[in-house]
C-alpha positions in Angstrom: 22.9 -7.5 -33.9 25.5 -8.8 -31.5 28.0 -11.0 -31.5 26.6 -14.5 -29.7 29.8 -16.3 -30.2 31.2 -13.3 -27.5 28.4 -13.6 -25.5 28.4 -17.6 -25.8 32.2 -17.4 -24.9 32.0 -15.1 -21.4 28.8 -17.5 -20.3 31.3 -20.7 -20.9 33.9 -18.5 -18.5 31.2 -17.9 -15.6 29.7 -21.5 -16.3 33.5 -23.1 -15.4 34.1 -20.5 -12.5 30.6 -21.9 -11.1 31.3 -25.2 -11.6 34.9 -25.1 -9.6 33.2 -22.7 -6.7 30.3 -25.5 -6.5 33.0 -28.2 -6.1 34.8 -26.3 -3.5 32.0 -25.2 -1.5 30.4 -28.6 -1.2 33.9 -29.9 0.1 34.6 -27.0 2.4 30.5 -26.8 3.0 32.1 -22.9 3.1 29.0 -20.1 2.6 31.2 -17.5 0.8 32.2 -19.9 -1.9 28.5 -21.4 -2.4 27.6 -17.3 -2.4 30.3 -17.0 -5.4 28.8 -20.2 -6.9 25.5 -18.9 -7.2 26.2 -15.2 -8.9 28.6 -17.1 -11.2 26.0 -19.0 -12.2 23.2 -16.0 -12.6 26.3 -14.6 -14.8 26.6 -17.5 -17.2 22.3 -17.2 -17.2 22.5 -13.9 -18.4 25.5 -14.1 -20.9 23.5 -17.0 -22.1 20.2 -15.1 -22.6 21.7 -12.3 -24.6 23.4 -15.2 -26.7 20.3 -16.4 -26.8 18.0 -13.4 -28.1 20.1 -13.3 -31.6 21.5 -16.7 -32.1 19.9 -18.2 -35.5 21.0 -21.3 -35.4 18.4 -23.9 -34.1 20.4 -26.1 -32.7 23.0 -24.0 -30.6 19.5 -22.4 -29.3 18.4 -25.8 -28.2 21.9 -26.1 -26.2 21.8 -23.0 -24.6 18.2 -23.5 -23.3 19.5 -26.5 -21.9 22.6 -24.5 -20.2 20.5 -22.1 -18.9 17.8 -24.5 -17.3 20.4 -26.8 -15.6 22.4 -23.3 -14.5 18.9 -21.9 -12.9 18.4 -25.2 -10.8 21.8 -25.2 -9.2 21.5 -21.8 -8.9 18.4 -22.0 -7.1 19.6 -24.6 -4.5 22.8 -22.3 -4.0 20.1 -19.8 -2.7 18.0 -22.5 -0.7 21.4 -23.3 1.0 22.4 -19.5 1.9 19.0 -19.0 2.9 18.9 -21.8 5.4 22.7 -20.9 6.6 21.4 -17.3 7.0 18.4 -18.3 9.6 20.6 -21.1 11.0 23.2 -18.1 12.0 20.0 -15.8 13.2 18.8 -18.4 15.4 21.9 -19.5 16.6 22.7 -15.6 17.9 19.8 -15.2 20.0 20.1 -14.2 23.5 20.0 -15.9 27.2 23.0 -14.4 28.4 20.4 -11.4 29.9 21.9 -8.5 28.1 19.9 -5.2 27.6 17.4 -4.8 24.6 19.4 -1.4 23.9 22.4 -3.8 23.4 20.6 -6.2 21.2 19.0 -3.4 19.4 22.8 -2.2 19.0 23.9 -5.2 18.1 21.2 -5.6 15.9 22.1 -2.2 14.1 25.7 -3.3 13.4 24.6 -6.4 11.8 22.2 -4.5 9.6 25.0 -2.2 8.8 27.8 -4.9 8.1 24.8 -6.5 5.9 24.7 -3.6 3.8 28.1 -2.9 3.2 28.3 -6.6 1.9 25.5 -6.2 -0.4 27.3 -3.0 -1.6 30.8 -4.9 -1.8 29.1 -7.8 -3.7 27.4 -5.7 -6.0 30.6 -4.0 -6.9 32.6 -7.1 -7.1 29.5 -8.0 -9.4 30.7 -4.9 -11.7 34.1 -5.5 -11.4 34.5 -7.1 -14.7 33.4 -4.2 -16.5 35.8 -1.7 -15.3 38.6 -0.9 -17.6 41.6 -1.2 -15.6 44.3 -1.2 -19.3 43.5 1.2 -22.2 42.7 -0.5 -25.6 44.9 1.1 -27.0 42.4 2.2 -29.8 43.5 5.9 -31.0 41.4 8.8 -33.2 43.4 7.7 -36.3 42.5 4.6 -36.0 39.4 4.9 -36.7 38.6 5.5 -40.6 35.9 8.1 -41.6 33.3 9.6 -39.1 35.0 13.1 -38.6 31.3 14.2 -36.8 31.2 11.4 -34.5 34.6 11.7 -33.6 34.3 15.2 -32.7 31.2 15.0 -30.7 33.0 12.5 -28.6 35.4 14.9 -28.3 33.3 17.9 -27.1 32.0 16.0 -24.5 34.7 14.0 -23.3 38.0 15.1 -24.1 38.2 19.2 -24.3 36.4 19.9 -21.2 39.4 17.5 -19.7 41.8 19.4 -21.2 39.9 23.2 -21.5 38.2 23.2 -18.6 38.2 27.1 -19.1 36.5 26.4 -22.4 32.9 25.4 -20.3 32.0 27.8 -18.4 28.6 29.5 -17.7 25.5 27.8 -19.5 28.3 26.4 -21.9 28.1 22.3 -20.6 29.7 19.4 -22.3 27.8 16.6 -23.2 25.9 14.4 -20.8 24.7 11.7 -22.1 25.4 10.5 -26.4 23.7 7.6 -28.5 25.8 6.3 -31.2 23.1 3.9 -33.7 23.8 2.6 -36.8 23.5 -0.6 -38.5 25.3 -3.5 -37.3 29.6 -3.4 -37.7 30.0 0.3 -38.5 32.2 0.8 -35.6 30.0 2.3 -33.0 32.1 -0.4 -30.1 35.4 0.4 -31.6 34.5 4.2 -31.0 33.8 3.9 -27.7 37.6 2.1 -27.5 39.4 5.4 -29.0 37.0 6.9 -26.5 38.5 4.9 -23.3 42.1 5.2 -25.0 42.0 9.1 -25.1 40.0 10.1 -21.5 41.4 10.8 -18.7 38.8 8.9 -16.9 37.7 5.5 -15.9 36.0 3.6 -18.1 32.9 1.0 -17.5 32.3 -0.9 -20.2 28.8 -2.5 -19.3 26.2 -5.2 -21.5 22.6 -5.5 -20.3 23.6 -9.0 -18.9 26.1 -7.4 -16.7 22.8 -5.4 -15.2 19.8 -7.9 -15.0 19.3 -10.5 -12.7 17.4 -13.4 -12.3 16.7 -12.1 -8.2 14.0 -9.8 -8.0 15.3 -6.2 -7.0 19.0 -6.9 -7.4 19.2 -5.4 -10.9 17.8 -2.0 -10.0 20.8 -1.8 -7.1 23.5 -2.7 -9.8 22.2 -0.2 -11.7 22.1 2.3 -8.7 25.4 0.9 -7.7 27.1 1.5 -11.3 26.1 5.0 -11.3 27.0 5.3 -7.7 30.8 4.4 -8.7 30.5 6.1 -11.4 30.0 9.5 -9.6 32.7 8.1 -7.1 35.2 8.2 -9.4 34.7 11.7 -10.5 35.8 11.5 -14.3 33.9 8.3 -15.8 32.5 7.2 -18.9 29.8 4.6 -18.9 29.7 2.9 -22.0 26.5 0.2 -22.5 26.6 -1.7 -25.8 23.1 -2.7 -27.3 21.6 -0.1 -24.7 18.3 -1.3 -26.4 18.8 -4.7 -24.6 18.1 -2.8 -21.3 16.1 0.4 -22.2 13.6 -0.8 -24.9 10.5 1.0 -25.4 8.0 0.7 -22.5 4.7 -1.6 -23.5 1.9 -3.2 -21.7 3.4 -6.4 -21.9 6.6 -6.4 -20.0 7.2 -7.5 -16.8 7.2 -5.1 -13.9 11.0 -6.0 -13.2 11.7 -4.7 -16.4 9.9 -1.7 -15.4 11.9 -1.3 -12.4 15.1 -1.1 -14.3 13.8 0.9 -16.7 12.7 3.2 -14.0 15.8 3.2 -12.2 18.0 3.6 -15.2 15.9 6.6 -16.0 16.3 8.0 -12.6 20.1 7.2 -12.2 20.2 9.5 -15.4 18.5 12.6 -14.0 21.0 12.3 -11.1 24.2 12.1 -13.0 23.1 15.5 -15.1 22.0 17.3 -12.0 24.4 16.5 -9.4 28.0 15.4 -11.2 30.1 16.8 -13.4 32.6 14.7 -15.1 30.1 11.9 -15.9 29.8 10.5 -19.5 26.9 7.9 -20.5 28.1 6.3 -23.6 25.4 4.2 -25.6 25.4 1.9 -28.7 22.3 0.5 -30.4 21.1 -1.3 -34.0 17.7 -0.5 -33.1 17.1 3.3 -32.2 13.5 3.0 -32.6 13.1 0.6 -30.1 14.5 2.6 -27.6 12.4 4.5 -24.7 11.2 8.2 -25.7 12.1 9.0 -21.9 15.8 7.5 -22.6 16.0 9.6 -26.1 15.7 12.5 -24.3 18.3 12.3 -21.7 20.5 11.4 -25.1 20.9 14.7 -25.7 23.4 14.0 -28.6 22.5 11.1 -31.0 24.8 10.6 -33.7 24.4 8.6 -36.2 27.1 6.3 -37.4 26.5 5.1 -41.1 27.9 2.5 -43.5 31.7 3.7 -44.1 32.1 5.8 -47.2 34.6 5.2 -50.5 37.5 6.6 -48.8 36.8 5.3 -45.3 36.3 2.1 -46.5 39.9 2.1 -48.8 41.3 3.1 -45.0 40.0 0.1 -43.4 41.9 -2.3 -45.8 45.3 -0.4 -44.7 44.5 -0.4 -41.1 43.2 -3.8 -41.1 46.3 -5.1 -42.8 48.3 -3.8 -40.6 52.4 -4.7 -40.9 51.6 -8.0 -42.3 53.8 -8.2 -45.6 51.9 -7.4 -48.9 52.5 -5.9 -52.6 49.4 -3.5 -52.5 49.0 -0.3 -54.0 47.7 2.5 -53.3 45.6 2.2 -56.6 44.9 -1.3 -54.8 43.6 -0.1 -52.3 41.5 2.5 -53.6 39.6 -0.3 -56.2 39.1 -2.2 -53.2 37.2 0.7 -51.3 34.9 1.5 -54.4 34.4 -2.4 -55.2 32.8 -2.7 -51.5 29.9 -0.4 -51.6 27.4 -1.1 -49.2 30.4 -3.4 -47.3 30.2 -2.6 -43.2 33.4 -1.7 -40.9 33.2 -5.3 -39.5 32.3 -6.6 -43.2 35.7 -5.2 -44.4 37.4 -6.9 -41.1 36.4 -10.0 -42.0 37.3 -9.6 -46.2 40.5 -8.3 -44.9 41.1 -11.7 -42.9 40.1 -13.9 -45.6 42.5 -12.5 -47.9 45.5 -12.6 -45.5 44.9 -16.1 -45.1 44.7 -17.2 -48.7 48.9 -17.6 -48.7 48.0 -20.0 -45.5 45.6 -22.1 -47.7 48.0 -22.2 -50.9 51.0 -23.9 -48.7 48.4 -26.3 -47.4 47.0 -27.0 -50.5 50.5 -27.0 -52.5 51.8 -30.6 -53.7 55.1 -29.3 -55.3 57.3 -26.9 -54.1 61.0 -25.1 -55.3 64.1 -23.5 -54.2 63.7 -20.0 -54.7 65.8 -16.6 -53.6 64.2 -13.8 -51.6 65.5 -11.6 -49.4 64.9 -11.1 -45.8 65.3 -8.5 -43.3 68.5 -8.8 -41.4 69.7 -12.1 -43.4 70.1 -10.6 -47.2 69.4 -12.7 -49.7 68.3 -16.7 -48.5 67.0 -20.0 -50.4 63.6 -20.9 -49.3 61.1 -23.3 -50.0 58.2 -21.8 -52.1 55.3 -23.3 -53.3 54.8 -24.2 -57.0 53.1 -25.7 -60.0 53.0 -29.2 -60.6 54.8 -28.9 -64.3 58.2 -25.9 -63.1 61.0 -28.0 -64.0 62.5 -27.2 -60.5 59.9 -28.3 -58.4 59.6 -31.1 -56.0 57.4 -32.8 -54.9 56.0 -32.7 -51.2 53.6 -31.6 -48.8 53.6 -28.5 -46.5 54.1 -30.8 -43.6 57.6 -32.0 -44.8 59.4 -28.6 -45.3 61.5 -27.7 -42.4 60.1 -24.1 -40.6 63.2 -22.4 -41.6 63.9 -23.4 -44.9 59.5 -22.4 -45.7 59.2 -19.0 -47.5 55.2 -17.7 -46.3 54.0 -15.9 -49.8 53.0 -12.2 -49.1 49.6 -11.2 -49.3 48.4 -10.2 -53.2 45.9 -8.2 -54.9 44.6 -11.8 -56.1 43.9 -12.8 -52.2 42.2 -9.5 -52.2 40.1 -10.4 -55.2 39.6 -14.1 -54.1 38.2 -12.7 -50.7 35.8 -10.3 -52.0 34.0 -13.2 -54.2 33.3 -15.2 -51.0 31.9 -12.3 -48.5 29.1 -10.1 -49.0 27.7 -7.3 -47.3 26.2 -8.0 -43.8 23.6 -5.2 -43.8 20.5 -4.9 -46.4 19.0 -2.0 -47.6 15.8 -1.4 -45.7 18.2 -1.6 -42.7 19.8 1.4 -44.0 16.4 3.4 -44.9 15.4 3.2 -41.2 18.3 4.4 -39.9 18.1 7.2 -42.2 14.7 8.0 -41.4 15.2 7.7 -37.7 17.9 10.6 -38.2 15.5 12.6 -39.8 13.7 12.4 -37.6 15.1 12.2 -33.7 18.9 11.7 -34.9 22.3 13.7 -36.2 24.8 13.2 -38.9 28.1 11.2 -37.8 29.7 11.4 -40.9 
C-alpha cells in the first residue's frame, strides 16, 4: 500500500527546504522566511506520517518518529515566534494620533481583508506542488489491458472535451470515479494517460498534501483545492490512497478528521451542482475502508484487477522499452503465462532485474575476449566481451580495466528473463484478491 521510500524522499525535500529557511530567518530575524520555515516543516511531518502508516521496517519507523518529533518542536517555536511578531505588530499600530473610529474601523477592514488574501495566497502556494504544470507524457497505448477502465476515463473526461454536443440534456459525463484494486495494478499510472490526454489542469494531490498539524487549516486546503479547481474551469483532481483521507467514519476518530471528512464531502456536492468541467479522480487498495457518504458521490467505481495473460506479455515489451535485446515474440508470450498472479508494478520490477543481469555479468567477469559485432553507424567493430575462464582467446582482467570504448554491453536474453523471474514473486496474495472481487460484487464495476 504505498510507496514509503516516495513518501520518505519528498519529507527529506521539505525537511532540507526547512532547515535552509530556519537558517535564514534566524540571520535576517525576517517573518516571511520563519512563516516558510514553519509549513515546510508541517510538510516534511506529514510526508513522514504517511511514510510512516506502511513502513515495515522497525527500525526506519524508529527514525522517522524521531524526524517527526524534532520537526514538530521547531515547528512549534516557528509559530510561538509569528505569534508574538503578529501582536508585537498589532500593538505597535495602535492609535494616538486622534484619528476617527470610522477610520480605524476602515483601516481595520483593510487589514482583515489583506489578512485573508494572504491566507488564501499561502494556502495556494501550499498546493502549488501538486499542480501539474508538464504532461507525463503517459498515453492510452501505454497502458496494457484494462479496455473498461480506459474507456470510462474516457466518457468522463475526454469526449465531453472533444463532443461537447454528445452531452446534452440529462446525458452528463462523469463526476466523480474510484479506481481500487490491489496494490501495482496501474490505477496511478492511469490517472498519468489521464493528465496526458485532457485538456485540463491536472492536481495531483496525497492526503499529506491536505492535513495539517494546525487545527482548521486542513479543511481550508481542502475548500481552497476545490475552489481552484472550479477556477480553472476544466480540472481533474486526482487523490492517490483517497482512503488515507476519506476512511470510514467511527466513533473513535478525532473531530479534525471529522472536519475534513465533512468538508471533503461538502466540497463534493458543490463541484456536481455548481461546475461543469470538474473531474474527481480517486485511487484506493482498500475500498471497504472507504466512507459510504464518499462511495456515493463515486458515481463510477471501476475496478482495476491483476493484469491478464496478454496484458501482462504487453508489460514486458513496454517495460523494455528500446533497450537492446533478442526476445521473441514466443518470448514474450511464455513470460506473460509464466507470471500469473504477477502485478503491473511486479512485472516493472522483473523487467528491471533482468535488464540488469548483463550489468552484473561484466562486474562479475574475470576474463574477457576480442570479439566482432556490429554497431549502428560504425559497421562492424572489435570489442571487449566478457568470457569463460577456459576460451583460448580470453584474457584476463576485470571490468574496471577495459577502456569505455573498446567494452561491448551484452544485450538483454531470455536467460536474464528467466534468472529474474526465480528471484521475484508476486507482491499480492490471494485473499487480497477475493476482497476486491467481492467488493465489486457488491458496490464496484468491471475494469477489465
Amino acid at each position: 500500500m504505498g510507496d514509503t521510500r516516495t513518501f520518505i524522499d519528498q519529507g527529506v525535500t521539505h525537511a532540507q527546504k526547512a532547515i535552509d529557511y530556519d537558517r535564514a530567518a534566524c540571520k535576517a530575524n525576517d517573518p516571511e522566511k520563519y512563516d516558510n520555515a514553519k509549513n515546510s516543516y508541517l510538510r516534511a511531518i506529514d510526508y513522514y506520517y504517511t511514510a510512516l502508516k506502511y513502513e515495515k521496517n522497525d527500525k526506519t519507523k524508529q527514525v522517522l518518529r524521531s524526524k517527526i518529533n524534532s520537526y514538530v518542536d521547531r515547528a512549534e517555536v516557528m509559530k510561538e515566534w509569528l505569534e508574538k511578531y503578529d501582536e508585537t505588530q498589532r500593538n505597535g499600530g495602535g492609535g494616538g494620533d486622534g484619528s476617527s473610529s470610522s477610520g480605524a474601523a476602515t483601516t481595520s477592514k483593510k487589514k482583515e481583508k489583506k489578512n485573508e488574501e494572504n491566507e488564501e495566497d499561502k494556502l495556494q502556494n501550499q498546493l502549488g506542488g501538486a499542480v501539474l504544470t508538464e504532461k507525463p507524457n503517459v498515453k492510452w497505448d501505454d497502458v496494457a489491458g484494462l479496455e473498461g477502465a480506459k474507456d470510462a476515463l474516457k466518457e468522463a473526461v475526454i469526449l465531453p472535451q472533444k463532443f461537447p454536443q454528445m452531452f446534452v440534456g440529462k446525458r452528463r459525463p462523469w463526476k466523480g470515479i474510484l479506481l481500487y484494486g490491489p496494490p501495482g495494478t496501474g490505477k496511478s499510472y492511469l490517472a498519468k494517460a489521464v493528465a496526458t490526454e485532457a485538456d485540463a489542469k491536472f492536481f495531483s494531490i496525497s492526503s499529506s498534501d491536505l492535513v495539517s498539524k494546525w487545527q482548521g487549516e486542513s479543511e481550508k486546503l481542502v475548500k481552497e483545492l476545490f475552489a481552484m479547481a472550479r477556477k480553472a474551469g476544466k480540472a481533474i483532481i486526482f487523490i492517490d490512497e483517497i482512503d488515507a483521507l476519506v476512511s470510514s467514519r467511527s466513533d473513535n476518530e478525532s473531530e479534525s478528521s471529522r472536519r475534513i471528512k465533512t468538508e471533503f464531502l461538502v466540497q463534493m456536492d458543490g463541484v456536481g451542482k455548481s461546475t461543469d468541467g470538474v473531474l474527481l479522480l480517486g485511487a484506493t487498495n482498500i475500498p471497504w475502508g472507504l466512507d459510504d457518504a464518499l462511495l456515493r458521490r463515486m458515481e463510477r467505481r471501476v475496478y482495476i484487477p491483476l493484469p491478464e495473460e496478454h496484458a501482462r506479455s504487453g508489460m514486458f515489451k513496454i517495460h523494455l522499452g528500446n533497450t537492446p535485446h533478442n526476445l521473441t515474440e514466443n518470448d514474450f508470450n511464455e513470460l506473460g503465462t509464466a507470471t500469473k498472479g504477477y502485478s503491473g508494478a511486479d512485472i516493472g520490477i522483473l523487467v528491471r532485474d533482468a535488464i540488469m543481469q548483463p550489468v552484473r555479468t561484466l562486474q562479475n567477469a574475470e576474463f574477457f575476449k576480442w570479439i566482432m559485432v556490429e554497431e549502428e553507424g560504425q559497421g562492424m567493430v572489435k570489442r571487449l566481451a566478457p568470457c569463460s575462464p577456459g576460451d583460448p582467446e580470453g584474457q584476463q582482467m576485470s571490468l574496471m580495466s577495459v577502456s569505455p570504448e573498446e567494452l561491448h554491453v551484452p544485450i538483454v536474453s531470455r536467460h536474464d528473463f528467466d534468472l529474474a523471474l526465480a528471484s521475484t514473486k508476486p507482491s499480492v496474495g490471494i485473499d487480497n484478491v477475493e476482497k476486491h472481487i467481492k467488493f465489486t460484487s457488491e458496490k464496484g464495476q468491471s475494469g477489465v
